[in-house]
N, CA, C and O atoms as a GROMACS GRO file, in nm:
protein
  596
    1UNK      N    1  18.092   7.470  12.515
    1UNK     CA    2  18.036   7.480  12.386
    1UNK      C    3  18.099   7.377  12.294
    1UNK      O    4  18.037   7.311  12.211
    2UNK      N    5  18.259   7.371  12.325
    2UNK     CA    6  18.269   7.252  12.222
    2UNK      C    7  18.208   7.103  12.328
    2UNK      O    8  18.225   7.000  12.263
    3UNK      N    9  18.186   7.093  12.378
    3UNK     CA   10  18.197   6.993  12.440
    3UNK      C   11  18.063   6.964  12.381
    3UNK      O   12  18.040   6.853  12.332
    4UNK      N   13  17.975   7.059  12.385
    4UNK     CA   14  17.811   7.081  12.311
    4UNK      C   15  17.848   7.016  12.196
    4UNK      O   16  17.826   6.896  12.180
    5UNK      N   17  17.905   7.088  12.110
    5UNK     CA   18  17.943   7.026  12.020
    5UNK      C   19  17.990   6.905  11.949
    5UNK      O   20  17.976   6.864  11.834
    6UNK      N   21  18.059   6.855  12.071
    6UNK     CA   22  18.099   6.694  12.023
    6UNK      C   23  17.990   6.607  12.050
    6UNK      O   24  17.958   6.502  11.995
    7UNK      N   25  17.935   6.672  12.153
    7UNK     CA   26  17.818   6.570  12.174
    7UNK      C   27  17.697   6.597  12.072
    7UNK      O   28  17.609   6.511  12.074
    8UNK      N   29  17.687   6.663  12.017
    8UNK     CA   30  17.595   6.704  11.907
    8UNK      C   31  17.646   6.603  11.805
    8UNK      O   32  17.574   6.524  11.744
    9UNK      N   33  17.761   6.612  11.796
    9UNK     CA   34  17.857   6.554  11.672
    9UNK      C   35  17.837   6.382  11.658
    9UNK      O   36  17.795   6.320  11.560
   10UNK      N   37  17.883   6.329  11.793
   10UNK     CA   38  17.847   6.215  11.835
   10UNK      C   39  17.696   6.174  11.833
   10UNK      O   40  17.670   6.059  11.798
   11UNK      N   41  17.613   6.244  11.864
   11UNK     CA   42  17.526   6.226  11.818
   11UNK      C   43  17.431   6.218  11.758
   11UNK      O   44  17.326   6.155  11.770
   12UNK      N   45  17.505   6.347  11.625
   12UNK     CA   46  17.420   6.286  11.463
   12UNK      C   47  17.537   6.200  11.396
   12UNK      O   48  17.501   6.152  11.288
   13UNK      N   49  17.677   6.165  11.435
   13UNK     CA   50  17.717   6.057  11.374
   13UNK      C   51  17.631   5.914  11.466
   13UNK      O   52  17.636   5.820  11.386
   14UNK      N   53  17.592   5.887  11.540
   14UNK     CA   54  17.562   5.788  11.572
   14UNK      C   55  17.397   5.807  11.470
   14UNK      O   56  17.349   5.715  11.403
   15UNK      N   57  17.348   5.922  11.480
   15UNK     CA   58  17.201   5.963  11.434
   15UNK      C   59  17.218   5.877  11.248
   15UNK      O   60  17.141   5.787  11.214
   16UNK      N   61  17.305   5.920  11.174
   16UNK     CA   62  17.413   5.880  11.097
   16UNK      C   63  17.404   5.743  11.048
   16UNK      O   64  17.353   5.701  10.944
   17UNK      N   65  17.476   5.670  11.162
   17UNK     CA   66  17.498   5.553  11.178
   17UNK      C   67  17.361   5.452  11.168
   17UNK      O   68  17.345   5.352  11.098
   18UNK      N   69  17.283   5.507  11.251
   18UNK     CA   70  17.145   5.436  11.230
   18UNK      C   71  17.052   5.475  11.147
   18UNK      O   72  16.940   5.426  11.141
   19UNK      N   73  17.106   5.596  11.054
   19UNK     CA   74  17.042   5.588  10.960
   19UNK      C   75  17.075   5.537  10.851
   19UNK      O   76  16.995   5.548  10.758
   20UNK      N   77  17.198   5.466  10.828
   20UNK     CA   78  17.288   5.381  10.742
   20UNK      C   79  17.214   5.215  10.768
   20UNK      O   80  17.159   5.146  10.683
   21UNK      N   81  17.232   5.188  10.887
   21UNK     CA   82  17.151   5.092  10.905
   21UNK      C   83  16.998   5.118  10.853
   21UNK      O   84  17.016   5.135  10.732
   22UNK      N   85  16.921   5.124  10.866
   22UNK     CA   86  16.802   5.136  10.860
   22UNK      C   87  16.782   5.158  10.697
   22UNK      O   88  16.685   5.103  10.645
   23UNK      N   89  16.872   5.237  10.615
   23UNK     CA   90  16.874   5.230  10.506
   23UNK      C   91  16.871   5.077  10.434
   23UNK      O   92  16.791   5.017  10.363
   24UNK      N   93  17.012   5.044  10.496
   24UNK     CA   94  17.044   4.889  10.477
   24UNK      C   95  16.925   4.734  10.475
   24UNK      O   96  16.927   4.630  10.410
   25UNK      N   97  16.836   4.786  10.577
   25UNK     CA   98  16.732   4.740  10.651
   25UNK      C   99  16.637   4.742  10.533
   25UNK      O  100  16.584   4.652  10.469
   26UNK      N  101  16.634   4.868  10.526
   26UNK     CA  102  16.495   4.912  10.375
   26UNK      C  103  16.550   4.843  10.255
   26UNK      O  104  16.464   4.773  10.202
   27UNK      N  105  16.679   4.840  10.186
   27UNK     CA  106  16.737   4.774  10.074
   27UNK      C  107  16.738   4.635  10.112
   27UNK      O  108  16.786   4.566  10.022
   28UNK      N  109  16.704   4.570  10.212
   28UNK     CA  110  16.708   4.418  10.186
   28UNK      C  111  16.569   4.372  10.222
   28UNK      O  112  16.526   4.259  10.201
   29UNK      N  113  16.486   4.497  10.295
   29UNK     CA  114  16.332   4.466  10.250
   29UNK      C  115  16.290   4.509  10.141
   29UNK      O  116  16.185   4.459  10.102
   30UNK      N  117  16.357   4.618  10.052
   30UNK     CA  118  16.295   4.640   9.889
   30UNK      C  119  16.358   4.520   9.849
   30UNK      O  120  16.266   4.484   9.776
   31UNK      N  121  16.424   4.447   9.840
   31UNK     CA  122  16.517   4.326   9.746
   31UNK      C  123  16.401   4.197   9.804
   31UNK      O  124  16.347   4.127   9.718
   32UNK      N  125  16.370   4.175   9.950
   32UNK     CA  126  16.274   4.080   9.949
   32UNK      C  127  16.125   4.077   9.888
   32UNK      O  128  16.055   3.986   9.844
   33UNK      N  129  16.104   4.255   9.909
   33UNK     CA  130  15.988   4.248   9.832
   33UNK      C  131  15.986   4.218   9.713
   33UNK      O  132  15.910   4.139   9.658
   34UNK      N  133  16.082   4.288   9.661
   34UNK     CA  134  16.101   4.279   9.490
   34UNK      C  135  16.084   4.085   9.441
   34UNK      O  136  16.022   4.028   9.351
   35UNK      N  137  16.163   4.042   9.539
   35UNK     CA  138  16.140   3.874   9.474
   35UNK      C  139  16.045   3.833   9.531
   35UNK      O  140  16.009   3.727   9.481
   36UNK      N  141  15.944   3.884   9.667
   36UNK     CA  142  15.830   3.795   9.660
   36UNK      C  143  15.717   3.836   9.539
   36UNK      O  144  15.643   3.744   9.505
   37UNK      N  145  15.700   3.961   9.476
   37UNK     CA  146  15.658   4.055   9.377
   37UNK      C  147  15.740   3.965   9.271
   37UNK      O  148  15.640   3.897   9.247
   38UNK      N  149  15.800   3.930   9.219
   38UNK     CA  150  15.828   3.839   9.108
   38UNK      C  151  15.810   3.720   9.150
   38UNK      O  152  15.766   3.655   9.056
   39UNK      N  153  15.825   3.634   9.272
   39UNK     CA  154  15.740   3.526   9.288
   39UNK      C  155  15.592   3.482   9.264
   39UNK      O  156  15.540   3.379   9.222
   40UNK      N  157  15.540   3.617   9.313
   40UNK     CA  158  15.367   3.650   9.264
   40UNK      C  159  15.291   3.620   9.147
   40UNK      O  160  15.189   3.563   9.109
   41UNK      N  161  15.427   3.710   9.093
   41UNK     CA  162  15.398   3.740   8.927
   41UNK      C  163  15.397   3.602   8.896
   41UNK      O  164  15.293   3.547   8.861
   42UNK      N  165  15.552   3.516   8.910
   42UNK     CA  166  15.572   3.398   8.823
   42UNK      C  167  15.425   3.338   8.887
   42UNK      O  168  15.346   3.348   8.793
   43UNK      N  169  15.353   3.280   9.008
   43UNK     CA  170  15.264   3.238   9.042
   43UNK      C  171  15.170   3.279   8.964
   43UNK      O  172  15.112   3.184   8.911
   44UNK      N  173  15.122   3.402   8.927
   44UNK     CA  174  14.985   3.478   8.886
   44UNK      C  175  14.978   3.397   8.740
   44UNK      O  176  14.867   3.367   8.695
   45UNK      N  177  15.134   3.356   8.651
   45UNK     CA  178  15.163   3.359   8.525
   45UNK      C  179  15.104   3.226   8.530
   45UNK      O  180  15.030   3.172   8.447
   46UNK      N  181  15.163   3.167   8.673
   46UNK     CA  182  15.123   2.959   8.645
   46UNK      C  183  14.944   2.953   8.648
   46UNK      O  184  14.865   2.885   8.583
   47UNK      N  185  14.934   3.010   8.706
   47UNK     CA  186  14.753   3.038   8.799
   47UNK      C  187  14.716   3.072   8.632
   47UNK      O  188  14.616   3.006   8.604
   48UNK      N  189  14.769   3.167   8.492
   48UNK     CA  190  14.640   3.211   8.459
   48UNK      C  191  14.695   3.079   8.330
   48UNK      O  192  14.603   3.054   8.252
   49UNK      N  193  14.805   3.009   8.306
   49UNK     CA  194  14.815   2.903   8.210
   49UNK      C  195  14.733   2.796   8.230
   49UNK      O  196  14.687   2.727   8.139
   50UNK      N  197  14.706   2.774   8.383
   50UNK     CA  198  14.631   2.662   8.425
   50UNK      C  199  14.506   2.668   8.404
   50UNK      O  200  14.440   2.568   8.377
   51UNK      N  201  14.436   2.840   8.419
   51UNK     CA  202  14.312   2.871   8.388
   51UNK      C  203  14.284   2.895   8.252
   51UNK      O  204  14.164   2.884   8.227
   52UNK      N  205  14.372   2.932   8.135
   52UNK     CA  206  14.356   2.926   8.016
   52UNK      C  207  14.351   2.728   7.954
   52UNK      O  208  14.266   2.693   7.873
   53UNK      N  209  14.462   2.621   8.017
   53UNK     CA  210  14.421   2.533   7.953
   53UNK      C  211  14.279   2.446   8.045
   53UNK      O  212  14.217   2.354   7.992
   54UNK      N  213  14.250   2.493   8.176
   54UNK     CA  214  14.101   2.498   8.216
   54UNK      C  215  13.975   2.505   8.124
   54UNK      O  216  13.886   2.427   8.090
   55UNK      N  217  14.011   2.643   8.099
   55UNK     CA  218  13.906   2.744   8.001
   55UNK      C  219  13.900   2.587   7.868
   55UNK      O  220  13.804   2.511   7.871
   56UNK      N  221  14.008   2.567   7.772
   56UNK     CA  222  14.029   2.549   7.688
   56UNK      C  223  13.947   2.376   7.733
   56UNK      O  224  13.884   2.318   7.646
   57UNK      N  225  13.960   2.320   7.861
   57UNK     CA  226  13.924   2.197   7.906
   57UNK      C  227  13.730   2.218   7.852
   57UNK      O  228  13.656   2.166   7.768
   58UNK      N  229  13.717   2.327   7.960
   58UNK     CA  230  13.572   2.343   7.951
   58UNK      C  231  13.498   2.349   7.810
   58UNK      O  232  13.406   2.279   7.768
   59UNK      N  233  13.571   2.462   7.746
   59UNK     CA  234  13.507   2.446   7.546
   59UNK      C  235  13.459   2.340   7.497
   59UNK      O  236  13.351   2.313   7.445
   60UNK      N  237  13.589   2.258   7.528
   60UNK     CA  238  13.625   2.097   7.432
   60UNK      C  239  13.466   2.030   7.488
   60UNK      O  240  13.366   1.991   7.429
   61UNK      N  241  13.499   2.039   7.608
   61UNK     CA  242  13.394   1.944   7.661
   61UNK      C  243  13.237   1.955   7.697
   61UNK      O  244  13.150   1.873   7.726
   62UNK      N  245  13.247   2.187   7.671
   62UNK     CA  246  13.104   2.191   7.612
   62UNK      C  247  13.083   2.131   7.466
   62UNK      O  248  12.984   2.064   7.436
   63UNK      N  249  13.184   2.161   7.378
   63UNK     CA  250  13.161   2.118   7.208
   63UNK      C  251  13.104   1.992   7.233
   63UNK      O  252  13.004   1.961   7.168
   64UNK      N  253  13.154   1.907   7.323
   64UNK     CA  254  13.116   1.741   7.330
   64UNK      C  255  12.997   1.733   7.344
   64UNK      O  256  12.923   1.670   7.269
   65UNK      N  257  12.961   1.800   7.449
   65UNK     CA  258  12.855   1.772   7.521
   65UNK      C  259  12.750   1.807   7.445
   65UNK      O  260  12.662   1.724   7.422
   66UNK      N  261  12.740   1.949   7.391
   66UNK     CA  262  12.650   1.969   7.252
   66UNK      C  263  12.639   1.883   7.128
   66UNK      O  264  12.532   1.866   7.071
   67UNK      N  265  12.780   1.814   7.078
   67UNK     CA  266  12.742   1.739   7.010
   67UNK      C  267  12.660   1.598   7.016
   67UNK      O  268  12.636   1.522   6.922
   68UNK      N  269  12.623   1.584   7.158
   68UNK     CA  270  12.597   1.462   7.229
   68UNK      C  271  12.441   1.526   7.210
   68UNK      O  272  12.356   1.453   7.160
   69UNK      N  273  12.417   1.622   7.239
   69UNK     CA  274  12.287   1.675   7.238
   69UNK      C  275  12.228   1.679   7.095
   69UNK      O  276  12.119   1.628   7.070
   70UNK      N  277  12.272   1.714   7.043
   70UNK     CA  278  12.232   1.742   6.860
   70UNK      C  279  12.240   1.558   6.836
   70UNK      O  280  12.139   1.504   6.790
   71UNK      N  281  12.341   1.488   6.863
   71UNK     CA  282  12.304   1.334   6.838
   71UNK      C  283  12.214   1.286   6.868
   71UNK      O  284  12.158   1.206   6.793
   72UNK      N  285  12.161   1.322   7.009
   72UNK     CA  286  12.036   1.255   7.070
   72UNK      C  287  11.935   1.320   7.027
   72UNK      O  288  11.836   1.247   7.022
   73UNK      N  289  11.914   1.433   6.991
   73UNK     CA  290  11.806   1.483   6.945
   73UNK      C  291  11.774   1.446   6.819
   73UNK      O  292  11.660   1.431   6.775
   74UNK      N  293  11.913   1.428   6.741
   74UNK     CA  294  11.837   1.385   6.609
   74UNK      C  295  11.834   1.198   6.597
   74UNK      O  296  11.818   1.138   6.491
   75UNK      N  297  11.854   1.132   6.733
   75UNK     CA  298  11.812   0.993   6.756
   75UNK      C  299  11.662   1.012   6.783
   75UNK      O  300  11.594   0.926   6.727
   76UNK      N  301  11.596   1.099   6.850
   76UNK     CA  302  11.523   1.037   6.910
   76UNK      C  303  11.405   1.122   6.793
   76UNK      O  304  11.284   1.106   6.803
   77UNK      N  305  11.454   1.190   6.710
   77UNK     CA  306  11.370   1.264   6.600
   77UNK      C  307  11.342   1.129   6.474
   77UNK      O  308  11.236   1.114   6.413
   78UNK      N  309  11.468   1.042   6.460
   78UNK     CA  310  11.457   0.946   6.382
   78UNK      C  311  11.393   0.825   6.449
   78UNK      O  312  11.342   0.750   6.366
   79UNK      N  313  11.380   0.778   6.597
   79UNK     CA  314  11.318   0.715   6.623
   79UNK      C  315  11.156   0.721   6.641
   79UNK      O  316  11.077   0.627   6.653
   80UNK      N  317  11.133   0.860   6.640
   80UNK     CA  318  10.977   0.889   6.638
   80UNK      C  319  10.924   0.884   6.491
   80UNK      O  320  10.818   0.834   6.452
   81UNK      N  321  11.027   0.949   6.414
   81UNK     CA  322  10.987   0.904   6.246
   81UNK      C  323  10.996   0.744   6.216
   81UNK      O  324  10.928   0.696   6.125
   82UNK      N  325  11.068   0.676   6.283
   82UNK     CA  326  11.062   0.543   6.255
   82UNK      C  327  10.929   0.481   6.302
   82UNK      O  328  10.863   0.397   6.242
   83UNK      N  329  10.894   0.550   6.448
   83UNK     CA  330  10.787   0.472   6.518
   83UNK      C  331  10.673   0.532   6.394
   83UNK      O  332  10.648   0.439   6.317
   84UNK      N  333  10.624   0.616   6.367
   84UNK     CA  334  10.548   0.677   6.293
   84UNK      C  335  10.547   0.600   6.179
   84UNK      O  336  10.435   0.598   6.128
   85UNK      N  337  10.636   0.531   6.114
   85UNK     CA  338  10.652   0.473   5.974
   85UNK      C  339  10.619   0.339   6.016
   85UNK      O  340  10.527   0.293   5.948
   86UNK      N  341  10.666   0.256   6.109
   86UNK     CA  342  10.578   0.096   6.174
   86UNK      C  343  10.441   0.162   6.184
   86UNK      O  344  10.372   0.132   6.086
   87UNK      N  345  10.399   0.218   6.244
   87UNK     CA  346  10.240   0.237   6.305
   87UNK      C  347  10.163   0.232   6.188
   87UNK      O  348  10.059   0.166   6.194
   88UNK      N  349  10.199   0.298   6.061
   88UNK     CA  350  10.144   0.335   5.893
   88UNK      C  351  10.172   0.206   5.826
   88UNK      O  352  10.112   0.181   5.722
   89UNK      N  353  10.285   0.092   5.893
   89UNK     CA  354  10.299  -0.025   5.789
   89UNK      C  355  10.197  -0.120   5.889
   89UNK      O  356  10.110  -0.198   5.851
   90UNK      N  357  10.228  -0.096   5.996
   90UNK     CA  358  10.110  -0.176   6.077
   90UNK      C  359   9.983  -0.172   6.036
   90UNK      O  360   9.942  -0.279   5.991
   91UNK      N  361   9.878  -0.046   6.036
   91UNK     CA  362   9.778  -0.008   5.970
   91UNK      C  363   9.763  -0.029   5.853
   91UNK      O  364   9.649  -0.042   5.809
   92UNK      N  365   9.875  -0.036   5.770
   92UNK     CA  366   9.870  -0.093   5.635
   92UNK      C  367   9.850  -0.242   5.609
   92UNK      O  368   9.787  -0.279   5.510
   93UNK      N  369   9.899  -0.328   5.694
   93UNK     CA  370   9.918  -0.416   5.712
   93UNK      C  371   9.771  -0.493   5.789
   93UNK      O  372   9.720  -0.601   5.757
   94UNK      N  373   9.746  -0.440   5.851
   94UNK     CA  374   9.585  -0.465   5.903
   94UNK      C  375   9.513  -0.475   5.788
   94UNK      O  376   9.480  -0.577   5.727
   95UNK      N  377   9.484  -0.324   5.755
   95UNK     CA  378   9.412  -0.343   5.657
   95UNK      C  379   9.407  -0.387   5.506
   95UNK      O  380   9.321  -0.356   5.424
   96UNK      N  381   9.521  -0.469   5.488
   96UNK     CA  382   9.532  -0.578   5.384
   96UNK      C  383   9.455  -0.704   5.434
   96UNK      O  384   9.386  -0.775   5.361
   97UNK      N  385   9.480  -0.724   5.591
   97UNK     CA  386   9.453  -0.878   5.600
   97UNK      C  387   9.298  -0.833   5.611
   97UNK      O  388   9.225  -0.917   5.558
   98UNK      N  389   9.235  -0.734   5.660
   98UNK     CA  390   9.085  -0.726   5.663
   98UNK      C  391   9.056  -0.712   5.476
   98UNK      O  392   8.961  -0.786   5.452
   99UNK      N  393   9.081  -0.678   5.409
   99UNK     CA  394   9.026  -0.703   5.274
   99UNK      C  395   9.086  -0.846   5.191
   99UNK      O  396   9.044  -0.871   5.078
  100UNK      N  397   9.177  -0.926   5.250
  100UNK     CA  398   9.196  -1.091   5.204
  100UNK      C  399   9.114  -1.107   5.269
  100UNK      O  400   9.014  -1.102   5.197
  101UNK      N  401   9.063  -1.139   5.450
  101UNK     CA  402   8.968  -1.174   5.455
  101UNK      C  403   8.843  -1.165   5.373
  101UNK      O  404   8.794  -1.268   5.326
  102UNK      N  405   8.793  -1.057   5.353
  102UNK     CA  406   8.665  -1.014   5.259
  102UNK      C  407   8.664  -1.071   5.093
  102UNK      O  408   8.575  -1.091   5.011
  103UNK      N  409   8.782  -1.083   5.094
  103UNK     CA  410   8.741  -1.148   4.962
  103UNK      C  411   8.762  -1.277   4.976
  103UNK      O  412   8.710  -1.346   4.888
  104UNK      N  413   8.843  -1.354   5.090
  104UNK     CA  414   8.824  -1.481   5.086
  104UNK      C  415   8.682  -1.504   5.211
  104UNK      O  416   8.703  -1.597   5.289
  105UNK      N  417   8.603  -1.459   5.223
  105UNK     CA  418   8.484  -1.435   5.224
  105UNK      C  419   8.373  -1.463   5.134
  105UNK      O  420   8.283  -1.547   5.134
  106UNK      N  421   8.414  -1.345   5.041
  106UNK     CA  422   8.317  -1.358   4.917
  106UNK      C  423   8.366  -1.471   4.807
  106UNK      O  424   8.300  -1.468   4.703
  107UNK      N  425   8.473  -1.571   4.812
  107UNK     CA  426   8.504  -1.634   4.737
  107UNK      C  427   8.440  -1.798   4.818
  107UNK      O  428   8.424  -1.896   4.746
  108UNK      N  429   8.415  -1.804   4.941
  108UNK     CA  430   8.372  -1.916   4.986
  108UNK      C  431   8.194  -1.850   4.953
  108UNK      O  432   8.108  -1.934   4.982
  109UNK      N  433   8.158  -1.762   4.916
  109UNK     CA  434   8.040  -1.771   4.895
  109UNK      C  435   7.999  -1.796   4.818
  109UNK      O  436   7.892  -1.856   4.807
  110UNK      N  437   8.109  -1.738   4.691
  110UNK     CA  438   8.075  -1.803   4.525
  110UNK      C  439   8.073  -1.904   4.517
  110UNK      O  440   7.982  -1.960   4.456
  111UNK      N  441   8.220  -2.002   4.603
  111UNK     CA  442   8.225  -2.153   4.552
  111UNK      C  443   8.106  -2.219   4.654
  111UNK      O  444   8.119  -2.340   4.672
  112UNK      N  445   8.021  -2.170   4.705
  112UNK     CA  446   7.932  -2.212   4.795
  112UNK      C  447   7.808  -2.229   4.690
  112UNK      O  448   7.731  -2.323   4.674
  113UNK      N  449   7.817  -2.097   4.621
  113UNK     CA  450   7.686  -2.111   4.530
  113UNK      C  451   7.708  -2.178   4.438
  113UNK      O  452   7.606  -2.228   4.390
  114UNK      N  453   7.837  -2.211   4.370
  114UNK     CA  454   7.882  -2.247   4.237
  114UNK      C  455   7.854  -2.433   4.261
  114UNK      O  456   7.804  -2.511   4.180
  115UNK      N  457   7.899  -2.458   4.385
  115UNK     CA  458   7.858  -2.608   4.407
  115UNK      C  459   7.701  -2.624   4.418
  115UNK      O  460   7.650  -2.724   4.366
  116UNK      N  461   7.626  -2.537   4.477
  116UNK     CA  462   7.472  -2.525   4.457
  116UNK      C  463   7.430  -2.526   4.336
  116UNK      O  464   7.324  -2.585   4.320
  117UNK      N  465   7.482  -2.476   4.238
  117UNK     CA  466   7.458  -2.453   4.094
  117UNK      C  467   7.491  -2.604   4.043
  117UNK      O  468   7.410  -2.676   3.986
  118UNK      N  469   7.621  -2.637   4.073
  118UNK     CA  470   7.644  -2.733   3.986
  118UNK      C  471   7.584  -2.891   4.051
  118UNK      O  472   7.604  -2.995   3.989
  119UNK      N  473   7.520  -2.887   4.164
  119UNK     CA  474   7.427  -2.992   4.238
  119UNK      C  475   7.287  -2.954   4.101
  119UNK      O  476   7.223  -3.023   4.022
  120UNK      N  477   7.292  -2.849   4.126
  120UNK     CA  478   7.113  -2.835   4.079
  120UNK      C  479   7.099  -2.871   3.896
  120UNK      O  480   7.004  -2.913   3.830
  121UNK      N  481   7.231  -2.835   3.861
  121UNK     CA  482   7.274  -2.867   3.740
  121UNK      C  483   7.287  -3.015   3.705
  121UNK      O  484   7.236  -3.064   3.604
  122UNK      N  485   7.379  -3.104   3.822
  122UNK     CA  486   7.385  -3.246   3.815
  122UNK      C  487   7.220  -3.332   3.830
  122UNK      O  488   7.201  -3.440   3.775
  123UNK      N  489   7.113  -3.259   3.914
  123UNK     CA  490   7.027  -3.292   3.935
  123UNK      C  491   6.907  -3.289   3.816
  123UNK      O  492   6.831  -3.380   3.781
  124UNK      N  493   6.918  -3.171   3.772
  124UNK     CA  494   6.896  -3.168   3.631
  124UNK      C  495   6.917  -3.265   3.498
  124UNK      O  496   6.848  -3.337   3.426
  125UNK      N  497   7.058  -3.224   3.512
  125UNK     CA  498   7.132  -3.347   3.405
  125UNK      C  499   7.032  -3.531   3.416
  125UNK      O  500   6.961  -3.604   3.348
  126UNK      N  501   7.104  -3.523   3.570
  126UNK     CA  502   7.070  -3.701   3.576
  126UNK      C  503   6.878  -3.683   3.561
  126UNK      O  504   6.847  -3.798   3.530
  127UNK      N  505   6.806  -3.639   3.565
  127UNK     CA  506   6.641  -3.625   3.511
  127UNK      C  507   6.635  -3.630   3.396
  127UNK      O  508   6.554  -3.703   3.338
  128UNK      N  509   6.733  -3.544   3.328
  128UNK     CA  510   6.732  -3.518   3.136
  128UNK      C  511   6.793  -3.672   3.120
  128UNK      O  512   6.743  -3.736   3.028
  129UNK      N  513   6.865  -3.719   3.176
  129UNK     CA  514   6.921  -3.892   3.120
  129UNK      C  515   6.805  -3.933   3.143
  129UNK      O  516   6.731  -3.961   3.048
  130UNK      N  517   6.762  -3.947   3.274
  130UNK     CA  518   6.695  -4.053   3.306
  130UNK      C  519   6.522  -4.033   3.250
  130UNK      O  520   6.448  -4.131   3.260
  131UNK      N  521   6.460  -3.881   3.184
  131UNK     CA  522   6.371  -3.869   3.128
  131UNK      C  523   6.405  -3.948   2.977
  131UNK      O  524   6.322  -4.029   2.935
  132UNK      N  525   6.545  -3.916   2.891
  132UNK     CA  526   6.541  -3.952   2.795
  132UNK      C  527   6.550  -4.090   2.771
  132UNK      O  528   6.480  -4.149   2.688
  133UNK      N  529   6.650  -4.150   2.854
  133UNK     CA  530   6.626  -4.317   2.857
  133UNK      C  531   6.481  -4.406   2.867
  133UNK      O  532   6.460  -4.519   2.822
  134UNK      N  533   6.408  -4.336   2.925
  134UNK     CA  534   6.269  -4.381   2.894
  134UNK      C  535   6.214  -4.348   2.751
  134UNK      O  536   6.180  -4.443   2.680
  135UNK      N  537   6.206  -4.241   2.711
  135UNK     CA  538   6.149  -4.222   2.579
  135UNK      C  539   6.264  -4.311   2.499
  135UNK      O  540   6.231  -4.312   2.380
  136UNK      N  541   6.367  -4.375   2.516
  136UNK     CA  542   6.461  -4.388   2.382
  136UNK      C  543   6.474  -4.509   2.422
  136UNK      O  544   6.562  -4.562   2.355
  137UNK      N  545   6.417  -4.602   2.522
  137UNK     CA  546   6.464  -4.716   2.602
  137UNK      C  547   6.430  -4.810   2.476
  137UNK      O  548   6.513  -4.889   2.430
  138UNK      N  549   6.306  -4.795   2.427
  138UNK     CA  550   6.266  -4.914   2.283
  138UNK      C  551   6.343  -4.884   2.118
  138UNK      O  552   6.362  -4.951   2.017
  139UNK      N  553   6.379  -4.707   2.172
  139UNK     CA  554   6.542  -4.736   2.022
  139UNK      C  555   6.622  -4.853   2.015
  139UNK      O  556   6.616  -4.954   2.086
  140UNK      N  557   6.710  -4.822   1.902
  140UNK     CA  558   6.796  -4.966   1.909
  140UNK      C  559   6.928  -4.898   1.812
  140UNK      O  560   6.907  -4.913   1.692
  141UNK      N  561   7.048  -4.832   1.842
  141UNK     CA  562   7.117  -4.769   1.806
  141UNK      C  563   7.274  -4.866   1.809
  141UNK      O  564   7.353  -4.868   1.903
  142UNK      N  565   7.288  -4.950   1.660
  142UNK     CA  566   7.406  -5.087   1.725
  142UNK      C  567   7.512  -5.003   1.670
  142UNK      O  568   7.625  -5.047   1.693
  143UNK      N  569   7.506  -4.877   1.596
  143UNK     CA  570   7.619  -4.819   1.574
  143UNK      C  571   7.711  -4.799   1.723
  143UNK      O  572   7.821  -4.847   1.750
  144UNK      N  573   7.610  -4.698   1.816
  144UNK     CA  574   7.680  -4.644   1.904
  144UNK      C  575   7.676  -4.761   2.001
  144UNK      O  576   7.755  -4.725   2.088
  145UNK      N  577   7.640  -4.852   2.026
  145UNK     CA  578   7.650  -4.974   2.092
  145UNK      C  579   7.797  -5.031   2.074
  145UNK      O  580   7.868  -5.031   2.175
  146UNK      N  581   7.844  -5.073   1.969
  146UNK     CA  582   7.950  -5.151   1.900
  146UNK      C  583   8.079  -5.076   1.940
  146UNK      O  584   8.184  -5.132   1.974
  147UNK      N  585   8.054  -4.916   1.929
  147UNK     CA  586   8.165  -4.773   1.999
  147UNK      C  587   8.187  -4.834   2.146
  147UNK      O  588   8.300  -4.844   2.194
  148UNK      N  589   8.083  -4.869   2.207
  148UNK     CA  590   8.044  -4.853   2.390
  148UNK      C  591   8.089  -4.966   2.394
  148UNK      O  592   8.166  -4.959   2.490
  149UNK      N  593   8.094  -5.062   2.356
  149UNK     CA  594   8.146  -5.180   2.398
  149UNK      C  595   8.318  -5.217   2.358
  149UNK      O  596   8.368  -5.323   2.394
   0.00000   0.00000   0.00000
């Protein structure tokens, strides 16, 4: 019975023994976990700074990109108001030179008639001389003679 006994003894001190170990075992796998669990963390901390100045990348460069949009939109709003404002000076511009034409039209027609007039007028005239020089050919006027010479 003692002999039971020592061997019982012996073998919850050895039972003991490896459970000292194994303890030991667990405290330097809680201590590794614990720092790969704060390695994580510090990682998780770099991972979400990188994704916050990410985030902060993306904003900037939607703001840009919208403002690029609102520029071009209001380019191509001022270039259609521009095209719209040539097309109205163009048309304006036409239709000036079609009414100079028309009146330099109607002004080659006047001076067309006005030289007709003044032919039919000269033709006139030189008949009224040349009728009156006959009736006045046997006058004798030395006043206005003496002027003419």
């Amino acid at each position: 019975e003692v002999a039971a006994s020592l061997l019982a003894a012996d073998a919850l001190a050895e039972t003991v023994e490896l459970l000292k170990e194994g303890c030991q075992e667990a405290r330097r796998d809680k201590q590794s976990l614990t720092a790969q669990a704060l390695a994580a963390q510090l990682a998780g901390q770099a991972l979400a700074a990188q994704l916050a100045e990410r985030t902060k990348l993306v904003e900037s460069l939607q703001a840009a990109s919208d403002a690029a949009t609102r520029d071009r939109d209001q380019t191509v709003a001022r270039a259609g108001a521009l095209a719209a404002e040539q097309k109205e000076y163009a048309d304006a511009q036409e239709a000036l030179l079609s009414a100079i034409k028309r009146d330099l039209d109607e002004l080659r027609a006047t001076v067309d008639a006005l030289k007709g007039e003044l032919e039919l007028t000269q033709q006139a005239r030189d008949a009224a001389v040349g009728q009156a020089a006959r009736h006045t050919s046997h006058l004798s006027f030395p006043f206005y003679e003496k002027m003419a010479s």
